[in-house]
N, C-alpha and C positions, 0 to 999 in steps of 0.2 A: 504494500500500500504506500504510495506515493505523498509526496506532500499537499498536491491539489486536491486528492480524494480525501484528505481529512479536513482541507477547507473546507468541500463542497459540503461534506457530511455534518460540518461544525454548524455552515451557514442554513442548511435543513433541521439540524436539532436548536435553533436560535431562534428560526420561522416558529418552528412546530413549538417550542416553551413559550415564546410568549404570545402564540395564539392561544394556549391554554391560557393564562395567564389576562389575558384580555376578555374570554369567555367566563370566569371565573368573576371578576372584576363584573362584569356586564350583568352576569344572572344573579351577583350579588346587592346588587345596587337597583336594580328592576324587580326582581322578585324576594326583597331582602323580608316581610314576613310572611312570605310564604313558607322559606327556608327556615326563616326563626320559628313557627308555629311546625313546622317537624321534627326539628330536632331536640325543642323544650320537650318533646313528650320521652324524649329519651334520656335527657339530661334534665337538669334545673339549674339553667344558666339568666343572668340577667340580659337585658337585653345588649346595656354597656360592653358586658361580659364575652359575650356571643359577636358583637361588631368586633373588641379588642383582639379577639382569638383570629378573626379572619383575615382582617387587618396585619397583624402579625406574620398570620400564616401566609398573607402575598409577598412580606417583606420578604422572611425566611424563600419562597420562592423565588423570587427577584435575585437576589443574593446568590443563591445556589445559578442562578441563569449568568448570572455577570462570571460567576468564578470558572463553571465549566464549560463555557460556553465562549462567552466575551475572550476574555482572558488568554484562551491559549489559540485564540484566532487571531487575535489581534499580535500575539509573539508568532504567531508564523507567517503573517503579513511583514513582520518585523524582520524576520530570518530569511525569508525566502523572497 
């Protein structure tokens, strides 16, 4: 495997996370008690509680997007 194939592959798993990442984002903000009225019945979260978690959990996403992703595409734009 060559260096352009892990570009290419980089720049498809970069698409493909932060389309997740934007749909997540989209169904949480458009259908946000919907999703809240499902999951209180499995949990007993406030509502603060439940925005805080999700919130978090794009950051934690986003994070993990820039480190695996960004990161070593942009050092092999840098290298190659």
């Amino acid at each position: 495997m060559n260096s352009d194939n892990i570009k290419e592959l980089l720049l498809y798993s970069l698409a493909f996370n932060y389309a997740i990442l934007m749909l997540w984002f989209g169904v949480f903000s458009l259908a946000h008690d919907w999703i809240y009225r499902l999951h209180s019945r499995w949990f007993s979260l406030s509502a603060e509680t439940f925005d805080a978690l999700h919130y978090a959990g794009m950051a934690v996403y986003k994070i993990g997007i820039i480190m695996l992703n960004i990161a070593p595409l942009i050092a092999l734009w840098l290298v190659f």
